[in-house]
N, C-alpha and C positions, 0 to 999 in steps of 0.2 A: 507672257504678255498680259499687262492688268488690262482689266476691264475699258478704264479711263483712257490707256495707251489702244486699244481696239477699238475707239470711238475714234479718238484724234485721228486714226489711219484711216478707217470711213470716210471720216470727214473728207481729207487731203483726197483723195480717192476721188469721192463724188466732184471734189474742186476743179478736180484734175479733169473729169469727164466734161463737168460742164466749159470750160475751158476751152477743150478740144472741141465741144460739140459747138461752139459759139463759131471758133475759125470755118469748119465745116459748113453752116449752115452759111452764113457769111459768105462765103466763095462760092458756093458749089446750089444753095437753097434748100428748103425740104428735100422734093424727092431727088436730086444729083447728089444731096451727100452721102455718102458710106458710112455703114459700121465699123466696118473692118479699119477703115480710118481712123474713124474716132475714137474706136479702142486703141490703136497704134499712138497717135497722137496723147493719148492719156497714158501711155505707159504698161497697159494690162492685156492680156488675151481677151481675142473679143466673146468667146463663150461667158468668162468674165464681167464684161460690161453689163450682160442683161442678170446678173445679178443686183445691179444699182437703180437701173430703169427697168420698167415693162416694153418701151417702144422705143422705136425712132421718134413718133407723132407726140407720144407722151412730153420724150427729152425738148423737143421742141417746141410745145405748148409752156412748159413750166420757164425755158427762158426766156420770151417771150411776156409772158407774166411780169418774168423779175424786171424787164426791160420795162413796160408798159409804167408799170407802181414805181420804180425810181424817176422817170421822167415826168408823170405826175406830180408826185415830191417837189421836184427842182423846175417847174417853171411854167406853174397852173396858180401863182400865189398874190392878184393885184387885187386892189379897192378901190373905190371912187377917188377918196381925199389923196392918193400915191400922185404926187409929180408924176406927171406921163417921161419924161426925160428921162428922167433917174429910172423909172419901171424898166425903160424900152435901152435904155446903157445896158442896164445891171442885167436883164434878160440876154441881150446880143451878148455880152464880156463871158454869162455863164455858159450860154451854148453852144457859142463856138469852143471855146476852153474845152468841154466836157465832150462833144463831137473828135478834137482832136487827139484828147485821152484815151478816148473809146470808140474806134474810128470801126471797130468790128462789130459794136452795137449797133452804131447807126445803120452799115451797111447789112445786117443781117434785118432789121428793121424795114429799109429799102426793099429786099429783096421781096417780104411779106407783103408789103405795097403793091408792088410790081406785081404779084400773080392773082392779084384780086382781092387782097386781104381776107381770106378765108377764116383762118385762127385769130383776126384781130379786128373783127367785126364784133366778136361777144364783146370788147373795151369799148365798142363806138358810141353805147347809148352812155357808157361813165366820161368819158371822152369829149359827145358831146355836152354835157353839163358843163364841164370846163369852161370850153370855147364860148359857150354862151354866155357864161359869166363871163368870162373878156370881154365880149361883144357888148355885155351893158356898161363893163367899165370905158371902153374905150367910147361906145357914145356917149358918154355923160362927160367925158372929157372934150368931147364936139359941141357936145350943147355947151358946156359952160365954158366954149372958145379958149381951152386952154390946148388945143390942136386942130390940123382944115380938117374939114370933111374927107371920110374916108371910107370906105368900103371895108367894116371890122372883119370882116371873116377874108377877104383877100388880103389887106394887112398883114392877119396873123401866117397867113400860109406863104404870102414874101418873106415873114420871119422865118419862117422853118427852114424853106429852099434858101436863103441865103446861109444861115446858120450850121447847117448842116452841110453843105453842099462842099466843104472843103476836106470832109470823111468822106464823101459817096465816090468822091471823085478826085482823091487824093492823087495819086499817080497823075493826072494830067494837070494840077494845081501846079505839081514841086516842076513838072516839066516846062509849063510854060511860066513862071518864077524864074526860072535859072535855080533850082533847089536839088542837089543834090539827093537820089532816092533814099538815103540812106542818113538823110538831116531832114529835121525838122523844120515845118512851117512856122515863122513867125507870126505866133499869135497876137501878140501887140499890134502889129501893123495890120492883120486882117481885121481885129477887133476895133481899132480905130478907123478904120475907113468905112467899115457898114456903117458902125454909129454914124459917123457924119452924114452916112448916106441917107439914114431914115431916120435922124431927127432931122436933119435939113427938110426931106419931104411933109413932115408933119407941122413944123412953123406955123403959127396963124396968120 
């Protein structure tokens, strides 16, 4: 085996761990998931596994990471002059889309919430600089009556919980839907009816 072809199998390897570790962690949280799983789930002996990581706490910090820096990325990006419309469309059309895509993200995201956010407190002070820059965009959009008055930081977290809310809590969406477990949510129609819901609410 060359060299090149013993990287590409690391690579696939590590894919394969973080993979497994995302479902685990997602279902089960830090400390309820198993190794022995997560090595099962990736395909190798779990002696194996700690060949790739040092820890459970490590594996679980570094996705977590990768989760924090891609949601950043995609939907920490307005300015003053942005049409609040168009911002607060193109933001609901992307999060819901990308929550449904990655419905293991979210939920392993949820679950760090949920226990206190312990690992996702070191992101809160990069995190809050975000939101505060929303918060000046969205009041300069109140001052200059191009939306009513609004409580920017409640706002933003009725975005999140609606946008998300259909990964956190899939299983009882497709139920009361009438959706099939095993078919997908219509994202068109979820994604049109928030928007109406909260550009309706914003109108001046």
């Amino acid at each position: 085996m060359t060299a090149q072809s013993k990287d590409d199998k690391r690579a696939q390897i590590k894919e394969a761990i973080r993979e497994a570790a995302l479902i685990e962690f997602a279902c089960n949280g830090l400390h309820g998931a198993s190794m022995r799983e997560i090595a099962s789930r990736a395909g190798i002996a779990k002696p194996k596994l700690y060949y790739y990581i040092s820890c459970k706490e490590d594996l679980y910090k570094d996705i977590l990471d990768s989760i924090v820096d891609r949601w950043g990325a995609l939907f920490f990006d307005i300015q003053d002059q942005d049409d609040p419309e168009v911002v607060i469309a193109k933001y609901i059309d992307t999060k819901i889309r990308h929550a449904l895509n990655n419905p293991l993200e979210c939920r392993f995201f949820a679950q760090e919430v949920s226990r206190g956010a312990p690992v996702l407190r070191a992101h809160w002070d990069q995190s809050k600089l975000s939101v505060q820059h929303a918060n000046t965009v969205i009041q300069s959009w109140i001052d200059a009556g191009k939306i009513r008055p609004v409580n920017p930081v409640v706002f933003q977290m009725q975005l999140w919980a609606v946008t998300q809310h259909y990964a956190d809590y899939e299983a009882q969406a497709k139920f009361f839907l009438g959706v099939h477990e095993d078919d997908p949510l219509d994202a068109d129609m979820l994604i049109e009816q928030a928007q109406a819901l909260f550009l309706r609410s914003i109108k001046p």
